[in-house]
Every structure is written in C-alpha cells, then in structure tokens.
FIMI-79203 format. One record per residue (C-alpha): residue number from 1; y, x, z; residue in one letter. Coordinates in nm, 4 decimals, m for minus. Layout:
N
+-------+----------+----------+----------+------+
: lumlo :        v :        u :        w : milo :
+-------+----------+----------+----------+------+
:   NUM :        Y :        X :        Z :    A :
...
+-------+----------+----------+----------+------+
//
This chain:
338
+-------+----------+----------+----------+------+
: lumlo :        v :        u :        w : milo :
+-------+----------+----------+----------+------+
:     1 :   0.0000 :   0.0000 :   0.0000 :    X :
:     2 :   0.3196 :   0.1693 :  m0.1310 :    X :
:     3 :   0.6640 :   0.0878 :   0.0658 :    X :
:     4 :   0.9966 :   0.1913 :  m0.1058 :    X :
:     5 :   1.2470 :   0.3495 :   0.1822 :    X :
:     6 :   1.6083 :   0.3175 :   0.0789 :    X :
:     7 :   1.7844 :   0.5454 :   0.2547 :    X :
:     8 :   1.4680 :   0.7105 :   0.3609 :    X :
:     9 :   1.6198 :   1.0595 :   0.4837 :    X :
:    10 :   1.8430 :   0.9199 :   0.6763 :    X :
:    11 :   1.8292 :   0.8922 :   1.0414 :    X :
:    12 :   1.6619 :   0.5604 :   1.1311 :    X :
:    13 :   1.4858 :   0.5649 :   0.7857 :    X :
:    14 :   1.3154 :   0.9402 :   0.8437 :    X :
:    15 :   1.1391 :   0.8292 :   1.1730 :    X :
:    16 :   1.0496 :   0.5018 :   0.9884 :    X :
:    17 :   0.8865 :   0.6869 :   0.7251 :    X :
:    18 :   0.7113 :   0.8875 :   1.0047 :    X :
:    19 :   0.5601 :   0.5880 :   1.1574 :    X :
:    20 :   0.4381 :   0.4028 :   0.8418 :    X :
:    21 :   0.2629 :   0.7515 :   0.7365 :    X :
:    22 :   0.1164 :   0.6907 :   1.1058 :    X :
:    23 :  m0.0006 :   0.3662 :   1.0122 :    X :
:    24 :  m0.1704 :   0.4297 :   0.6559 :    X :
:    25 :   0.0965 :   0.3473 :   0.4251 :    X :
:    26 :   0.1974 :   0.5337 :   0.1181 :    X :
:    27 :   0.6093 :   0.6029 :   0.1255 :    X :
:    28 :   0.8219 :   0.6379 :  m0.1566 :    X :
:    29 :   1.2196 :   0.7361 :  m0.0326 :    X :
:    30 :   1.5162 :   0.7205 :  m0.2965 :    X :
:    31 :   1.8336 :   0.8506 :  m0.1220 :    X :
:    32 :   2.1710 :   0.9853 :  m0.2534 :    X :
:    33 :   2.1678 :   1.2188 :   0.0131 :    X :
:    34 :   2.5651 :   1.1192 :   0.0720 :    X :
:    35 :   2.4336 :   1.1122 :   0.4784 :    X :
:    36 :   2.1403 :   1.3339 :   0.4727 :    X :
:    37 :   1.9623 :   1.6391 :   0.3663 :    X :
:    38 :   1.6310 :   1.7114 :   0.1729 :    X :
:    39 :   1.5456 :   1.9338 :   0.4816 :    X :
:    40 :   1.4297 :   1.6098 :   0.6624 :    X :
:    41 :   1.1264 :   1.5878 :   0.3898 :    X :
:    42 :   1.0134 :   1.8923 :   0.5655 :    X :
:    43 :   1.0132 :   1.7870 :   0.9122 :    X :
:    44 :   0.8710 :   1.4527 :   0.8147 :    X :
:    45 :   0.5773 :   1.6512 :   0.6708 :    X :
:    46 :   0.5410 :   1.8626 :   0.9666 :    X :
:    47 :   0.4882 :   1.5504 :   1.1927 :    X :
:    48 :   0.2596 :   1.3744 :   0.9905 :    X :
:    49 :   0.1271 :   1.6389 :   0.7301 :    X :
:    50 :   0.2163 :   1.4199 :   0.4366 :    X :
:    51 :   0.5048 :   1.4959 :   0.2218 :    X :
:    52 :   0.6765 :   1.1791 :   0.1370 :    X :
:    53 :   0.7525 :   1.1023 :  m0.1988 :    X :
:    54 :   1.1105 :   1.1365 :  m0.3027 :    X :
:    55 :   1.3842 :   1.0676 :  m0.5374 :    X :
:    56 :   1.7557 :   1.1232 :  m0.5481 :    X :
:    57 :   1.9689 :   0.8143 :  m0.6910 :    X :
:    58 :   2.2584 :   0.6134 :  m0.6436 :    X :
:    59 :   2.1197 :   0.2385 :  m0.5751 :    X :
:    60 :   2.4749 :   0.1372 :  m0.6415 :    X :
:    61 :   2.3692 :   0.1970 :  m1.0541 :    X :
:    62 :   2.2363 :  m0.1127 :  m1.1426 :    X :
:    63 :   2.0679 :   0.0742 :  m1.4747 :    X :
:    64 :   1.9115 :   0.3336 :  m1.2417 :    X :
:    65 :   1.7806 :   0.1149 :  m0.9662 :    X :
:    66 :   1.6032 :  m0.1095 :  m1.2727 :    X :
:    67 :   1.4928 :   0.1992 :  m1.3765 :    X :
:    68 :   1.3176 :   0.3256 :  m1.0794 :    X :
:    69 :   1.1470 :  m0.0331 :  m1.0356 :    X :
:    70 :   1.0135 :  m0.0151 :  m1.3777 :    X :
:    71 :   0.8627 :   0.3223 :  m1.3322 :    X :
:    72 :   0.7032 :   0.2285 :  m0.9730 :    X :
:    73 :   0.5037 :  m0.1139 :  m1.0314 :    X :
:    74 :   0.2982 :  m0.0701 :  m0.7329 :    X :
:    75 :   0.5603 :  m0.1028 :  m0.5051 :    X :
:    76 :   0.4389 :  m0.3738 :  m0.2230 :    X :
:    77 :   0.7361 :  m0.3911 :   0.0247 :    X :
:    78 :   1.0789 :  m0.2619 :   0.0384 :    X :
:    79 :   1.2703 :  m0.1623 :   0.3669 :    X :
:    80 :   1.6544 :  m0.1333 :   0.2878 :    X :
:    81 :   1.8595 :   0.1225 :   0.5035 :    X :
:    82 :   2.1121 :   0.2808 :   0.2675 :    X :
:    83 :   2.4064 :   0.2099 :   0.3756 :    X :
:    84 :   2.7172 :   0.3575 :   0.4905 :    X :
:    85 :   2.7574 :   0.2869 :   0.8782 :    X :
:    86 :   3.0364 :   0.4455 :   1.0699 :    X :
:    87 :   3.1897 :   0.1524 :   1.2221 :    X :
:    88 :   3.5723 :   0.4204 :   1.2645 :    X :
:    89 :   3.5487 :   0.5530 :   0.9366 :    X :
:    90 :   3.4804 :   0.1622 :   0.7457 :    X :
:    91 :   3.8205 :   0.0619 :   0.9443 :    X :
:    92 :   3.9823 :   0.3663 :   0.7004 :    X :
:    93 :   3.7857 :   0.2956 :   0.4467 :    X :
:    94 :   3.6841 :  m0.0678 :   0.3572 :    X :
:    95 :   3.6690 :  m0.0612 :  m0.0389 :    X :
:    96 :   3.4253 :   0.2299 :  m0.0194 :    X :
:    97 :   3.2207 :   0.0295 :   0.2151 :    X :
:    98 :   3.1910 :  m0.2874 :   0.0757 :    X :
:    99 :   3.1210 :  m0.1519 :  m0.3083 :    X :
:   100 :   2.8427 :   0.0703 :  m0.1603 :    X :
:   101 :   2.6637 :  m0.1255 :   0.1063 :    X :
:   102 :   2.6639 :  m0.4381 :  m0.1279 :    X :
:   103 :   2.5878 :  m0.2959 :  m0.4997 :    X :
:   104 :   2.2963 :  m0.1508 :  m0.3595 :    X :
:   105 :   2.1627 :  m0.4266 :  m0.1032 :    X :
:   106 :   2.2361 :  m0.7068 :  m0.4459 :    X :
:   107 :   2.0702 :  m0.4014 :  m0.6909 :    X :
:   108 :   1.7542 :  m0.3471 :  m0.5148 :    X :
:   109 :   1.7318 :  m0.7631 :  m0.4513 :    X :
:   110 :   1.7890 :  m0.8252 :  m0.8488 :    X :
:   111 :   1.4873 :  m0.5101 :  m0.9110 :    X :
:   112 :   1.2865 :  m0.7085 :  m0.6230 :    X :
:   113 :   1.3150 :  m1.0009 :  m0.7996 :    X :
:   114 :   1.2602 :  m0.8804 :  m1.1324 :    X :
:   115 :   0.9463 :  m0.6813 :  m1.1070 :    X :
:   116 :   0.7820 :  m0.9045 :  m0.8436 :    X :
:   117 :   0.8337 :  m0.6708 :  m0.5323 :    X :
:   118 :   0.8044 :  m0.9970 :  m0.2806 :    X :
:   119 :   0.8763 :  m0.8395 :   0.0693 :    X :
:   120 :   1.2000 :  m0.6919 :   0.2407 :    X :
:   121 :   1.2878 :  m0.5899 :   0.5435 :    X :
:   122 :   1.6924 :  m0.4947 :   0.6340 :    X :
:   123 :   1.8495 :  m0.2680 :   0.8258 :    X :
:   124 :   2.0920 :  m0.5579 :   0.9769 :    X :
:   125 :   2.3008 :  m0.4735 :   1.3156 :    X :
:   126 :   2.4037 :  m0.6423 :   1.6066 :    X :
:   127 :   2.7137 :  m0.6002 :   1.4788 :    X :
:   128 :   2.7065 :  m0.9069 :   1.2911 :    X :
:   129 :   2.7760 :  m1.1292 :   1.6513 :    X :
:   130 :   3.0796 :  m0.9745 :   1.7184 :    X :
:   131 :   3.2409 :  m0.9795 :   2.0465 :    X :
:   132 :   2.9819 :  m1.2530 :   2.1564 :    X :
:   133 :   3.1012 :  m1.4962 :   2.3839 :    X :
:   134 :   2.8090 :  m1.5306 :   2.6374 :    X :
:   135 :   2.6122 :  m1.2370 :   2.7197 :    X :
:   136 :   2.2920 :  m1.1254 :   2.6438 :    X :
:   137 :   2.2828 :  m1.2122 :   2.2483 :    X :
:   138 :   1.9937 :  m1.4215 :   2.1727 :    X :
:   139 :   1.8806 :  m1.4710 :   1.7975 :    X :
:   140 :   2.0596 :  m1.8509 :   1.8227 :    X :
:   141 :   2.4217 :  m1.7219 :   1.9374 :    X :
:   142 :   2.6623 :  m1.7440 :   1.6559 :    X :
:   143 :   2.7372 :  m1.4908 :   1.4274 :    X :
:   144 :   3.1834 :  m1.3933 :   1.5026 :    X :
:   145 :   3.3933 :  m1.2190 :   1.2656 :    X :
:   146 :   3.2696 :  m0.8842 :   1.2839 :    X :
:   147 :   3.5315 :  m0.5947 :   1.4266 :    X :
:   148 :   3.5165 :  m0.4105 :   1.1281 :    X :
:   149 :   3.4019 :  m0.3410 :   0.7477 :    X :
:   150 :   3.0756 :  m0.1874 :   0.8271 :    X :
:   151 :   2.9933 :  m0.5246 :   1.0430 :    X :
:   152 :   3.1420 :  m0.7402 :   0.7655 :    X :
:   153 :   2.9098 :  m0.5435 :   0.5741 :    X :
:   154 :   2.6098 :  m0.6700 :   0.7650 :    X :
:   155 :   2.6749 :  m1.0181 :   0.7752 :    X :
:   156 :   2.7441 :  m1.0571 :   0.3816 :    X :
:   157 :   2.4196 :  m0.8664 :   0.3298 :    X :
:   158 :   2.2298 :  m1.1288 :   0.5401 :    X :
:   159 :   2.3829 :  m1.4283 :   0.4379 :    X :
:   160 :   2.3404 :  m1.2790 :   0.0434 :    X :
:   161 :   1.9220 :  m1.2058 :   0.1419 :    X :
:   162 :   1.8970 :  m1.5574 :   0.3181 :    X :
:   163 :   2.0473 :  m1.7313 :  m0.0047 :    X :
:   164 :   1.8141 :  m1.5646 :  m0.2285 :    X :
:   165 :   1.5419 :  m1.6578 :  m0.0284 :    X :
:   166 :   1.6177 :  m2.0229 :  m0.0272 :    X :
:   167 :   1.5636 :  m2.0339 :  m0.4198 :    X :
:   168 :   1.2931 :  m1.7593 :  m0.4265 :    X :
:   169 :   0.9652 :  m1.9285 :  m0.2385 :    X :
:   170 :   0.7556 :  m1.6197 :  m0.3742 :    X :
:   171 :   0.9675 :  m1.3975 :  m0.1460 :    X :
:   172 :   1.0002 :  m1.2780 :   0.2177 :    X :
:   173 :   1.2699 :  m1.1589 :   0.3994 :    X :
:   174 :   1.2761 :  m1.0126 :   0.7744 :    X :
:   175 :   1.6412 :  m0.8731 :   0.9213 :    X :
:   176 :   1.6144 :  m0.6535 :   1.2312 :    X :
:   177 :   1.9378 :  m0.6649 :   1.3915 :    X :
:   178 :   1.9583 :  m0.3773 :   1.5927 :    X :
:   179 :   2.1598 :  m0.2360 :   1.8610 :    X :
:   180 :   2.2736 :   0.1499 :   1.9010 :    X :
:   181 :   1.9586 :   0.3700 :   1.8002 :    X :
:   182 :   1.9719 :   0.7298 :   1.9543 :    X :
:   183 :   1.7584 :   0.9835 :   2.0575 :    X :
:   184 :   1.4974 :   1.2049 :   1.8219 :    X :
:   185 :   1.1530 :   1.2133 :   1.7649 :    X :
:   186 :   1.0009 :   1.4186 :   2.0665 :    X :
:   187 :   0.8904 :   1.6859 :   1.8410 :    X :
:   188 :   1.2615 :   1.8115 :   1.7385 :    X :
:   189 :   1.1543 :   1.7826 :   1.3713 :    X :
:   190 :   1.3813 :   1.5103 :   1.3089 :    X :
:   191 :   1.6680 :   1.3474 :   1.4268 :    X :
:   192 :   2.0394 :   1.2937 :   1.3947 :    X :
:   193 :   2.1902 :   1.4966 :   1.0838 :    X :
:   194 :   2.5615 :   1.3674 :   1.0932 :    X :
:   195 :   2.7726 :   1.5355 :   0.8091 :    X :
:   196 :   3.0995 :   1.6969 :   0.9626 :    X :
:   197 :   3.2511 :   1.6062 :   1.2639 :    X :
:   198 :   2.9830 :   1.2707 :   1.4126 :    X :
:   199 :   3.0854 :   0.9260 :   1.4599 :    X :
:   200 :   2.8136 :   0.8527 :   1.6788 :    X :
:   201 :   2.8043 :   0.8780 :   2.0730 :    X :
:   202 :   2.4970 :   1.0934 :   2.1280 :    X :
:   203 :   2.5562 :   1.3807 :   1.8348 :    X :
:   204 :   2.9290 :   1.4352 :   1.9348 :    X :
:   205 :   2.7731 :   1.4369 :   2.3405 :    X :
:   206 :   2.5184 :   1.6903 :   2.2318 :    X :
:   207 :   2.6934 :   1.8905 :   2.0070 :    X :
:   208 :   3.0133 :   1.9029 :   2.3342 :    X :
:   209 :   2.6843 :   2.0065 :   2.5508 :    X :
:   210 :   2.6004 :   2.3053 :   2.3524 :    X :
:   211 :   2.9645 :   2.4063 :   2.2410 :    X :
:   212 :   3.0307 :   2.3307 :   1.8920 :    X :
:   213 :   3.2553 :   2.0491 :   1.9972 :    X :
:   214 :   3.5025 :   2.1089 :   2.2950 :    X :
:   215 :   3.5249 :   1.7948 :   2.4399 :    X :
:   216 :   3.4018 :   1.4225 :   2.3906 :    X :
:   217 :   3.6223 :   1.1936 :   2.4015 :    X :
:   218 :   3.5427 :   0.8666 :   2.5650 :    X :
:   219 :   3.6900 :   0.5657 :   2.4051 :    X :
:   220 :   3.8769 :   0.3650 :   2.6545 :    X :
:   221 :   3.7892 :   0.2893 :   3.0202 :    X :
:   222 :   4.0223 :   0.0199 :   3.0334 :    X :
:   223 :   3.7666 :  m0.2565 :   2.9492 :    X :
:   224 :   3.6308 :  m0.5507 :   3.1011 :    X :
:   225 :   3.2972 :  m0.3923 :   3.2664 :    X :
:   226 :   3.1993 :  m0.1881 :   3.6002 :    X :
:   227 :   3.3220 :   0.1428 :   3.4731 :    X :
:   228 :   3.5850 :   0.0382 :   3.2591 :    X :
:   229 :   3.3695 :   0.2361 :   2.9227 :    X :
:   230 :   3.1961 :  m0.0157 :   2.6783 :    X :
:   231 :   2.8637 :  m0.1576 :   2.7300 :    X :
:   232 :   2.5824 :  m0.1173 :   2.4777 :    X :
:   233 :   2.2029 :  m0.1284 :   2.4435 :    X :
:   234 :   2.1360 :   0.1970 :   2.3429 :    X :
:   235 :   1.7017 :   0.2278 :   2.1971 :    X :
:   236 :   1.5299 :   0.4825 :   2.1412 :    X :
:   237 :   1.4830 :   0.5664 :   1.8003 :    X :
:   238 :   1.0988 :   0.5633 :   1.7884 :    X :
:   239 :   1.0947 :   0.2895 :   1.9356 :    X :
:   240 :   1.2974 :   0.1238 :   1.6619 :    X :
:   241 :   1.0868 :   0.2723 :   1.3889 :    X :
:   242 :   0.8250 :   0.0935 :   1.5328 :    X :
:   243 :   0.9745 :  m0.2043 :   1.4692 :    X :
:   244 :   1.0043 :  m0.1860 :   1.1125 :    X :
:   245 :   0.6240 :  m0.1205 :   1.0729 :    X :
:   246 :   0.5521 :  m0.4209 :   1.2646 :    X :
:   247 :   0.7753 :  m0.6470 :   1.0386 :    X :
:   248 :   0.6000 :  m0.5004 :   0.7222 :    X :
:   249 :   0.2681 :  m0.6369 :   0.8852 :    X :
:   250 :   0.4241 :  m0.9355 :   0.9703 :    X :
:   251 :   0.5038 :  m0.9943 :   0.5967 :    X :
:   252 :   0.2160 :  m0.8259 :   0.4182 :    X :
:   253 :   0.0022 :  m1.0155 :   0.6564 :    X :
:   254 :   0.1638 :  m1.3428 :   0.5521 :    X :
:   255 :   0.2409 :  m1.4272 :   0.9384 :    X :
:   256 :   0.5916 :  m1.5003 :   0.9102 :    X :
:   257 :   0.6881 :  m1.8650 :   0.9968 :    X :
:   258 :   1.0042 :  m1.8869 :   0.7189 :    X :
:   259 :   1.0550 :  m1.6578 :   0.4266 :    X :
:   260 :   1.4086 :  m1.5370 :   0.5865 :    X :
:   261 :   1.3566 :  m1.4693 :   0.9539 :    X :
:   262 :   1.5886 :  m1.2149 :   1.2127 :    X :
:   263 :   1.4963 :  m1.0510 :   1.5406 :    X :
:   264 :   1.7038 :  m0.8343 :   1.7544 :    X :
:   265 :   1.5508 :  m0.5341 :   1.8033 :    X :
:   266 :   1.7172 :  m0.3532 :   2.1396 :    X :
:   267 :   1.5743 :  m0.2920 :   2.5141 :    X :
:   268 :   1.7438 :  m0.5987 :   2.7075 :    X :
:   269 :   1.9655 :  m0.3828 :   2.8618 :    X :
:   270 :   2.2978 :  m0.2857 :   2.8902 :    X :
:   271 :   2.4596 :   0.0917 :   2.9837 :    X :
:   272 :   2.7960 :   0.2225 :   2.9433 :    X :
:   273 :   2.9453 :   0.4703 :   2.7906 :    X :
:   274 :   2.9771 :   0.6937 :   3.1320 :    X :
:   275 :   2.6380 :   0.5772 :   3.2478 :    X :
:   276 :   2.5364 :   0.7262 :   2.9163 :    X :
:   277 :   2.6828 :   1.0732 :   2.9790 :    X :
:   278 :   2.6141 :   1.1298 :   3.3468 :    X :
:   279 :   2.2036 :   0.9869 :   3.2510 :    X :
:   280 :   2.1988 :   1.2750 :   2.9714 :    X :
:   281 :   2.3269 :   1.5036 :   3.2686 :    X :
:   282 :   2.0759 :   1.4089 :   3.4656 :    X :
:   283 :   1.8304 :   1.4689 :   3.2183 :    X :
:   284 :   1.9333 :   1.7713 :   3.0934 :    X :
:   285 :   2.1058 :   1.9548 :   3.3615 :    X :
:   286 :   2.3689 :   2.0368 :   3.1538 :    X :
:   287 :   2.7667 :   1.9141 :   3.2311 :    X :
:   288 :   2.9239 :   1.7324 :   2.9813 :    X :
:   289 :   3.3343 :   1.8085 :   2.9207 :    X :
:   290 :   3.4755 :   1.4463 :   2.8247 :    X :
:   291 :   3.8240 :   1.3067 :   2.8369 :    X :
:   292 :   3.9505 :   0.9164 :   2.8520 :    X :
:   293 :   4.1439 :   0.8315 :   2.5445 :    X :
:   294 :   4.2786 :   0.5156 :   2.3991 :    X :
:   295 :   4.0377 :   0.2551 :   2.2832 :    X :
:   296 :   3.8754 :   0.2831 :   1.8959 :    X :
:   297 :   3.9507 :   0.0476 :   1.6038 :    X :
:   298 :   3.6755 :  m0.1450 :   1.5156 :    X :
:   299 :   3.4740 :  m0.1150 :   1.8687 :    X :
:   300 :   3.3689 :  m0.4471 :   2.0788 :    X :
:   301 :   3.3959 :  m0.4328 :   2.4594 :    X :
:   302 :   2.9901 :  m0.5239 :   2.5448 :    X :
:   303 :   2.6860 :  m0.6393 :   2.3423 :    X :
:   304 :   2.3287 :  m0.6033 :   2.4480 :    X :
:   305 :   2.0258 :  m0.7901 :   2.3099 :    X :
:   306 :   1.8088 :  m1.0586 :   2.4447 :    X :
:   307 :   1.4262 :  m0.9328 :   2.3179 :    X :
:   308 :   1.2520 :  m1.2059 :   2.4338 :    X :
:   309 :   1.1498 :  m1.3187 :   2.0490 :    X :
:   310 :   1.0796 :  m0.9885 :   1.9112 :    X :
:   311 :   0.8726 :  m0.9166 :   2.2348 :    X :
:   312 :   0.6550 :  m1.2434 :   2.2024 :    X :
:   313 :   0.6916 :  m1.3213 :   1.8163 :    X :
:   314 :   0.6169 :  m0.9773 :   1.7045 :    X :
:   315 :   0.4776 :  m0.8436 :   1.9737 :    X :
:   316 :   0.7396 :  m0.5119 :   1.9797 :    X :
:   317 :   0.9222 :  m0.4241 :   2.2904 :    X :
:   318 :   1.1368 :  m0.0753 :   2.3495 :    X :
:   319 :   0.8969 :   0.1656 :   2.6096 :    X :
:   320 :   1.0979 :   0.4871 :   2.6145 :    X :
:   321 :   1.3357 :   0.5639 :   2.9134 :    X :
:   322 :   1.6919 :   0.6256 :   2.9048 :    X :
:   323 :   1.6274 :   0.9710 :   3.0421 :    X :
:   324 :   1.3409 :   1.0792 :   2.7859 :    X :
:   325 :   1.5603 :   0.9562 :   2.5155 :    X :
:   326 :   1.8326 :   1.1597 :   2.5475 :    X :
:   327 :   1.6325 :   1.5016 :   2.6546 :    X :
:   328 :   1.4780 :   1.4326 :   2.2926 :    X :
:   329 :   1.8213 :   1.4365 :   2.1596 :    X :
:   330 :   1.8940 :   1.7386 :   2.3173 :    X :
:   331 :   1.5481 :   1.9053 :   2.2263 :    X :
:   332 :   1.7200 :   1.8199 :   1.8676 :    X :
:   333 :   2.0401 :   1.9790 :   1.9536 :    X :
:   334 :   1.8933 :   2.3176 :   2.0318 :    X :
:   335 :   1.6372 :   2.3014 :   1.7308 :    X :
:   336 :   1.9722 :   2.2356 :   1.5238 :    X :
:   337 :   2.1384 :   2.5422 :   1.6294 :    X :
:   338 :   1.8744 :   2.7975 :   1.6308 :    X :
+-------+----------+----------+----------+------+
//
C-alpha cells in the first residue's frame, strides 16, 4: 500500500513517514524543500532502514502535480502537510500564504479526484477555533475567525475538502486538527529543521540553551492565565505521527462513519509558555536566558484540546511526558550542532 506524503521532509511529515515505514506501508514524499532539507531522507533511513522515496516539486503547478499522479497510479492514500505555517511570518505575508497553502491543497484534490486516489488525510490546526470562547475545544465548538493568514489558511482548506466530499461519495476525507507539536524523535535523527532565525517556541528555546540565539523572548505575560504567558497544548511529536497512521487505517479500513470527519489531536492539557521553559530546565539542567516582550500579532491567549473522540473513536491518545519531550528536543539540539 503506497501513501503519497506532501510535505514529507518536513517536520511533522518526516516522523510520519517514520511511523508508516513502522507499520508496513510503502512512502512516496514530494517536497519543494522551501522548509526542509534532503538530509532528513537520511535520518529517516537510519531509523527505519528504508529510504523513502522522493521527489522535489512545487504542488502549487497544477501541470506538475497532474503529472506526478499520472506517473504514480498505485497511489492508495494521500496525507497533505505542505504548507507554509508560521503563524508571525503569514501576518507579514498573507498573499504568499494563501496562493501556496491553497494551490496545492485544491491541486493535489483535483489529481485525487482525477486518477481515483480516494483517501486523504490533512494536516488541519487548532487554529481554525480561534480564540474559543469556552475552554477545552471539543470537535462541536465553533470554528472563530482565525488570528491570522496561516489559520485562515486552515479553515478554507477544510471547508474546500468537506465540499468536495459532499459531491464525491467515492472519497474520504479525515482532518486532524492539531495543537502545538514539539519535541524529536528520541533517536536525534530527526526533528525540527527551521530555516533561519525559528518561529517556533521549542527551536528558538533550544537553540538560546546552547548559544546560537542570545535570548528568547517570551511573548507577553500580560494575558488572562496563572502566569500571565499563553496557554497551549503542546504534543509530542511521535505521538502525533501516530495519529496520522491511525487515520489511514481508519480510511483504508473503511471504518469511518462520514466521508469528511475531524478529530483534535492534542494531550488534554494545557501549559504555558513559562511552564514550558522552566519544565525543559528541569529536564535538561540547563538555564534558559528569556526576556518579557510585547505580545505577537497573530497569537491567541489559550487553546487546548478536548481528546475525548480521538481517544475513544480512534483509539489514539498522546503517552509521552512533558519532560521526555523536550530532553528529545534537546538530544536534537546537540546532534544539530555537532
């Protein structure tokens, strides 16, 4: 059974990759390695001893998209990651986000259609509920405006897939709406790769922790929670991997209960951007230099996920500690720099 990756050297896709190797299934990855690096094929091949199979294109090119589909007719699922995500930089940039994260997501549906690929899962985002208004977010809260472009981005991308689905009865759609992945796989073969200075929490805490950056700045402590520093469910990445191969089953096996369903995928629970810090000092040893600053464009106060439906309807649930999460991502850190 071959699955197409989009996006498939990227961060959540590499570890995804890893665990549908784990699981039997063949992987092809096209990427346009805008976010990533070819090194990853490595490190996915020293975890699992298979080399994925790989191809560099632009998804946004309708003609080369079609043309990858028509070369690969045994394609049996597709799991769509490529994206552009940083939630600061899509404030900056919104026409860059919007061309690329919706060309590709409506490209790869038209190929889907075309050459009779039925299943898809998507890389959606709990960004899509917005500042929610009661807390946790369950899969019934409504969907708010999102905070910025990349969210926007998210909730055109599942309201385009659920359309489709309406008037395509042949095919299957599953979102995972996930909260804020971090970490790296516990061998230090893979992990977080940002390009340039990181727009993510953990990368620019590691890289502060080992000295390439001289301070992380924390953004805002000034909100509406115990610390004052915004509240997020923060998952292991493995964990979320693990998540996608269990919605592939879920459609291969036909045991989906509508052709378009959504889960959020997170651990129930909520930490802060200082509980964060001082739990990767804790696990590490190592003192972290931050600074308060002035809150971020584009960032909500608090989110965290009620799991209760992906626990019992797809029998997932997030296992890894806080702790052992973030001494992965510092294993990372110190494989990066040697």
């Amino acid at each position: 059974m071959k699955i197409f990756v989009t996006g498939g050297t990227g961060y959540i896709g590499s570890h995804t990759v890893v665990e549908l190797q784990k699981n039997g299934y063949d992987v092809i990855i096209a990427d346009n390695l805008v976010n990533s690096s070819l090194d990853v094929l490595d490190g996915i091949e020293k975890i699992t001893g298979i080399r994925p199979e790989f191809e560099e294109i632009d998804l946004t090119d309708r003609e080369v998209t079609r043309d990858f589909f028509a070369r690969h007719s045994d394609l049996r699922a597709v799991i769509h990651f490529a994206a552009l995500k940083a939630v600061g930089e899509s404030v900056n940039k919104p026409l860059e986000y919007y061309f690329n994260n919706l060309n590709s997501l409506m490209n790869v549906l038209t190929c889907m259609r075309e050459f009779k690929v039925p299943n898809l899962v998507f890389s959606s985002s709990c960004t899509v509920y917005g500042q929610a208004d009661v807390l946790p977010v369950t899969e019934k809260t409504p969907r708010h405006e999102a905070e910025s472009p990349y969210g926007n981005t998210k909730v055109m991308s599942e309201d385009i897939i659920r359309d489709l689905m309406r008037v395509e009865p042949d095919m299957k759609a599953l979102a995972l709406r996930y909260f804020n992945p971090i970490g790296a796989h516990p061998t230090a073969f893979i992990g977080e790769l940002p390009n340039g200075v990181p727009n993510n929490l953990i990368p620019y805490l590691t890289q502060t922790a080992i000295g390439i950056r001289e301070q992380l700045s924390v953004f805002g402590d000034d909100y509406n929670t115990p610390d004052g520093s915004p509240l997020r469910d923060y998952i292991d990445v493995v964990d979320l991997a693990k998540a996608h191969v269990v919605a592939i089953h879920r459609l291969l096996e036909g045991k989906n209960k509508k052709n378009y369903e959504f889960f959020n995928i997170g651990t129930g629970k909520a930490l802060s951007v200082l509980e964060i810090i001082h739990a990767f000092e804790r696990a590490t040893g190592v003192k972290v230099n931050y600074k308060i600053v002035g809150r971020r464009a584009g960032d909500i106060e608090k989110v965290w996920a009620d799991t209760t439906l992906a626990n019992n309807e797809l029998g997932w649930k997030a296992v890894t500690p806080i702790e052992e999460t973030l001494a992965n991502a510092w294993k990372w850190q110190q494989t990066l720099n040697k």
